[in-house]
MARDO-556987 format. One record per residue (C-alpha): x, y, z; residue in three letters. Coordinates in steps of 0.05 Angstrom, whole numbers, plus 5000, padded with zeros to 4 digits. Each point is the difference from the previous one (the first is absolute). Layout:
<nodes>
XYZAla/...
</nodes>
This chain:
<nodes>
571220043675Unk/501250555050Unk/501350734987Unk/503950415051Unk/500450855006Unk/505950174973Unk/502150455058Unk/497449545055Unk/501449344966Unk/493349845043Unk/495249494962Unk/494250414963Unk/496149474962Unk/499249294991Unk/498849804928Unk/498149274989Unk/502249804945Unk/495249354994Unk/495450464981Unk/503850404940Unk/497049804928Unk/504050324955Unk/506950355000Unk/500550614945Unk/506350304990Unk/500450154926Unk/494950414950Unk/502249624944Unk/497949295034Unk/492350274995Unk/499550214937Unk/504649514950Unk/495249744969Unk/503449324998Unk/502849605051Unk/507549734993Unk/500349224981Unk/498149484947Unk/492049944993Unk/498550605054Unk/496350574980Unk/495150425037Unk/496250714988Unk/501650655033Unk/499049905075Unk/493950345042Unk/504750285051Unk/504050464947Unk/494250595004Unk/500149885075Unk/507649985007Unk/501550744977Unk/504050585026Unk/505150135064Unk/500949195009Unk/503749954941Unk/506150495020Unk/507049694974Unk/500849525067Unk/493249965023Unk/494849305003Unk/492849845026Unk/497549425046Unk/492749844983Unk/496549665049Unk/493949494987Unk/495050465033Unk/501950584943Unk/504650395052Unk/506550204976Unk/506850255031Unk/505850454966Unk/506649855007Unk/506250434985Unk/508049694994Unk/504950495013Unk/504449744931Unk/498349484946Unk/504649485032Unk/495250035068Unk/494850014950Unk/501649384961Unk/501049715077Unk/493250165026Unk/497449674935Unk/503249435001Unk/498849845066Unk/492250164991Unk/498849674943Unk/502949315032Unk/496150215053Unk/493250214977Unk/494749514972Unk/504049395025Unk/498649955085Unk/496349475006Unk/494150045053Unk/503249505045Unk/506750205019Unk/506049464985Unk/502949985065Unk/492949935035Unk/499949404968Unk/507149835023Unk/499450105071Unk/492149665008Unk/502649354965Unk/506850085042Unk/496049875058Unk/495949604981Unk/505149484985Unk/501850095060Unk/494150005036Unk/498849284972Unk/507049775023Unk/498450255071Unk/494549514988Unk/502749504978Unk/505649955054Unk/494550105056Unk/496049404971Unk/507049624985Unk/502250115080Unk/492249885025Unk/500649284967Unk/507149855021Unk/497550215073Unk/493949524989Unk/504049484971Unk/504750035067Unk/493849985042Unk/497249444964Unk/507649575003Unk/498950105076Unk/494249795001Unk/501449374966Unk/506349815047Unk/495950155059Unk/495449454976Unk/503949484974Unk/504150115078Unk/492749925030Unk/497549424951Unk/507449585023Unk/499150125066Unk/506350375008Unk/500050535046Unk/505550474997Unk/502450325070Unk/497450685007Unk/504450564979Unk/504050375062Unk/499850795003Unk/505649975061Unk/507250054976Unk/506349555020Unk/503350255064Unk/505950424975Unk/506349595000Unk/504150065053Unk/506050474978Unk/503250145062Unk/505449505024Unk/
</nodes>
């Protein structure tokens, strides 16, 4: 994720999100003490001491990072709110450590690398294989005693078009 200046719109951070651990966005998610669902239940969470004051304004939510750093963000309305969050929370916890599309494009050409193969070896037999017919007539010509004339590089006179 990359945040602009406002004023500038030039690029001021670079936030990778691969990194993010949790996504906090609401006071009352850290200390219910029981978790929605059938058979869930946990204590009050560790982070709800550490997750106090300005954070928790009306459209505000916190990134926490796996090294303990954290980062404040602030929506302009609930709606942009609700967007950021739903966005983030698809988002954070779930990139996986190889990216999808590497994956995509390495076994992309791959595939293709092995049909370049195969074609090369395909034509190198088919060349071999003509070599090999050639050899074969030339021997069976040699082994009948049949010699063929010897091939002419000179052309036919042109034919005579003028009357």
């Amino acid at each position: 994720m990359t945040a602009y200046h406002e004023a500038t719109r030039q690029p001021r951070a670079t936030i990778n999100l691969s990194k993010a651990s949790k996504l906090i966005y609401d006071r009352k998610v850290l200390v219910d003490p029981e978790v929605k669902g059938p058979g869930k239940s946990r204590r009050k969470s560790g982070f709800s001491e550490d997750e106090e004051g300005y954070m928790f304004v009306e459209e505000g939510f916190r990134i926490r990072f796996g090294n303990g750093e954290v980062i404040d963000f602030y929506a302009d309305s609930a709606a942009d709110k609700q967007g950021w969050i739903k966005i983030l929370d698809e988002t954070i916890g779930r990139i996986p450590e190889k990216r999808g599309w590497c994956d995509t494009v390495l076994s992309k050409e791959a595939k293709e690398r092995a049909e370049r193969e195969r074609a090369q070896a395909t034509s190198a037999k088919v060349k071999a294989a003509q070599q090999q017919m050639r050899q074969n007539a030339q021997m069976n010509q040699n082994q009948q005693g049949v010699q063929q004339p010897p091939r002419s590089t000179r052309r036919p006179p042109p034919a005579n078009t003028c009357r």
